[in-house]
C-alpha positions as CSV (number, residue, x, y, z in Angstrom):
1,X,18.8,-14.6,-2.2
2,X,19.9,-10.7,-1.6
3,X,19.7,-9.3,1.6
4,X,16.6,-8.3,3.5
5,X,17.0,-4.1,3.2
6,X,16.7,-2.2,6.0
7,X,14.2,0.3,5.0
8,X,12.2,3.4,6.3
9,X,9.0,0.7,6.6
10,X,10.7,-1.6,8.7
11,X,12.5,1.2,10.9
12,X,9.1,2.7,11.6
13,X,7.6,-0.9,12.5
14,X,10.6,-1.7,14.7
15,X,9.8,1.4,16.7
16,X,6.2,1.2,17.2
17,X,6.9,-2.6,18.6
18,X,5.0,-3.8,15.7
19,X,5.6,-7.7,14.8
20,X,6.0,-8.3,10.9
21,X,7.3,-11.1,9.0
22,X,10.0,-9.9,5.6
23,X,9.4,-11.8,2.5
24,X,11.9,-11.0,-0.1
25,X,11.0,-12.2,-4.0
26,X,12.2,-11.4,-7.4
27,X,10.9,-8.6,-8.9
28,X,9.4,-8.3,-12.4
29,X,8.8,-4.8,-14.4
30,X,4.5,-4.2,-14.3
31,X,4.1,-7.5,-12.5
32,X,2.0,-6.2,-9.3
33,X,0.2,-8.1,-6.9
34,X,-0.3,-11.3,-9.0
35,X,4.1,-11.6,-9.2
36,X,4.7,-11.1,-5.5
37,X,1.5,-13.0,-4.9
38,X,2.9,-16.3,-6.9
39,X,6.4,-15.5,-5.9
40,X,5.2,-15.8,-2.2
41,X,3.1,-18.3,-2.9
42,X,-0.1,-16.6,-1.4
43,X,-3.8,-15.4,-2.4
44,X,-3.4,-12.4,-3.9
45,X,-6.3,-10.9,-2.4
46,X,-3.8,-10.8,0.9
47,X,-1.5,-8.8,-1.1
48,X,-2.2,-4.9,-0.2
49,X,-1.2,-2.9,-3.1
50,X,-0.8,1.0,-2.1
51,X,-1.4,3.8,-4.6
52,X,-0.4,7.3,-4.5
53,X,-3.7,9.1,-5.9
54,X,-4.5,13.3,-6.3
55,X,-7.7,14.9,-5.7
56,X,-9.3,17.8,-7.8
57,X,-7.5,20.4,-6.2
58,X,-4.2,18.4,-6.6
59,X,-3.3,16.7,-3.1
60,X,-2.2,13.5,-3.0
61,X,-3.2,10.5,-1.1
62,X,-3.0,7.2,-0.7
63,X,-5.2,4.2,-1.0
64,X,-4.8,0.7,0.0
65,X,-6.7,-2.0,-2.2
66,X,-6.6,-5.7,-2.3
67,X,-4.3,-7.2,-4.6
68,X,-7.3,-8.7,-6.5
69,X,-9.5,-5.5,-7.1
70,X,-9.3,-2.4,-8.5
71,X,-10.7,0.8,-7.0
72,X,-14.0,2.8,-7.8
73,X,-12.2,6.5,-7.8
74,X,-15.5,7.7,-8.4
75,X,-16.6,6.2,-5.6
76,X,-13.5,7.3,-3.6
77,X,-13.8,10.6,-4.1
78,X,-17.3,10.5,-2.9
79,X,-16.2,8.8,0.1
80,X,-13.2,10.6,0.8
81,X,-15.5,14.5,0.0
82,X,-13.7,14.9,-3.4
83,X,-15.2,16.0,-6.5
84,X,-12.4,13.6,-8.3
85,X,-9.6,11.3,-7.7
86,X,-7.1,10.0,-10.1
87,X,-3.9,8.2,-9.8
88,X,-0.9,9.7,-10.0
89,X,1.8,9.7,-12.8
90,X,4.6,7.9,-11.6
91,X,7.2,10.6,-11.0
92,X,4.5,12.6,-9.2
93,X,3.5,9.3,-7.1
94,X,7.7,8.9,-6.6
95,X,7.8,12.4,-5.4
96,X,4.9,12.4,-2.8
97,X,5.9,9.3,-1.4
98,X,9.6,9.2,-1.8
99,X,9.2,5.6,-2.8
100,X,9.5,4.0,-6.4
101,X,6.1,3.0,-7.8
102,X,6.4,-1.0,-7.2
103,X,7.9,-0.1,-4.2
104,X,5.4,2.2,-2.4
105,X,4.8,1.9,0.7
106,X,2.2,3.6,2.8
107,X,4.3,3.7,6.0
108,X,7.0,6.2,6.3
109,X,6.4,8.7,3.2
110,X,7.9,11.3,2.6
111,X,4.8,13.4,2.8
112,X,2.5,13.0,5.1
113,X,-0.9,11.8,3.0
114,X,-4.2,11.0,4.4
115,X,-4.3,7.2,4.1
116,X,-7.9,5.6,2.7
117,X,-7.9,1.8,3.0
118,X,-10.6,-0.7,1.5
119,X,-12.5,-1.5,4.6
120,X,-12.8,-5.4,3.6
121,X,-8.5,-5.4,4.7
122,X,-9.2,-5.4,7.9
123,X,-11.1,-9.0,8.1
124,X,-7.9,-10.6,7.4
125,X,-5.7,-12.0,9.6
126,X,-2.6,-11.1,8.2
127,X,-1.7,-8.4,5.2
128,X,1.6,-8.2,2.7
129,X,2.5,-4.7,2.5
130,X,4.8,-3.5,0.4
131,X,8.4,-3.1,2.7
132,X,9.6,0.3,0.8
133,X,11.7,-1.5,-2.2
134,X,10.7,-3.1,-5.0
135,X,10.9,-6.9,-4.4
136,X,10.0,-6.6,-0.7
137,X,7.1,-7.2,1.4
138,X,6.3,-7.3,5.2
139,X,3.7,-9.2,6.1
140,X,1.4,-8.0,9.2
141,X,-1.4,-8.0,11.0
142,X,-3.8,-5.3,9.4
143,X,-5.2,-4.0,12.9
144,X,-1.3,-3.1,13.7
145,X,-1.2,-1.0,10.6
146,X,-3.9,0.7,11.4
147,X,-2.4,1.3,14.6
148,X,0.8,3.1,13.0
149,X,-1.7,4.9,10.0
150,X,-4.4,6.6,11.1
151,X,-6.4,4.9,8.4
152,X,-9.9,5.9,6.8
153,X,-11.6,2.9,6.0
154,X,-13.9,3.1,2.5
155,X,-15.6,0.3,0.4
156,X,-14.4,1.5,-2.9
157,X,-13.1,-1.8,-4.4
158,X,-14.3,-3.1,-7.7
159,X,-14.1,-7.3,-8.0
């Protein structure tokens, strides 16, 4: 298998003493969650997808979602004291982060982005995260994230 990359995510974890665990797996084109969660060979509900979203007035932010729901951006914006929220195109989502979408992270973007995270993440014992390249994941403990984030927890997900 290739070599674990040495990315901006796992820089940032190594210098807030932050334990994580790489997983490496092969990468498919549009395969989300449910790939890395088979390639892994874990639920993908513990598979934390993050997505670079923009608000009415155009600032981006991100949201973290289980790999097995979908988010209410209705209900986000609400939440988060938007009128609207919509994800980003891809290039935009590419530009804010400085990540490839299938390989965004939310830890070390490029811009700094308010972080909303599906309250419901934090019951779990331990989270894959995408790692800041397509194909690889770090797996953590969610209160550790949150340590590193700054993280506003919302119940926006949709089963």
């Amino acid at each position: 298998m290739a070599k674990v990359p040495s990315t901006q995510v796992t820089r940032l974890l190594k210098q807030a003493g932050i334990p994580y665990t790489e997983h490496l797996y092969r990468y498919e084109e549009h395969g989300g969650t449910r790939v890395s969660a088979r390639e892994l060979g874990v639920d993908e509900h513990m598979v934390i997808k993050t997505l670079v979203m923009e608000d009415d007035k155009g600032a981006p932010l991100i949201v973290l979602m289980h790999g097995d729901r979908e988010v209410s951006t209705k209900e986000l914006a609400r939440q988060s004291g938007a009128k609207s929220v919509q994800p980003c195109k891809p290039e935009v989502a590419n530009r804010h982060s400085g990540y490839l979408v299938g390989g965004t992270s939310p830890l070390g973007t490029k811009k700094a982005m308010p972080v909303y995270a599906e309250a419901t993440i934090f019951d779990l014992p331990r989270i894959h995260l995408n790692g800041g390249s397509r194909g690889f994941l770090v797996e953590l403990d969610p209160k550790d994230m949150d340590r590193v984030l700054k993280v506003n927890r919302v119940s926006v997900a949709i089963p």
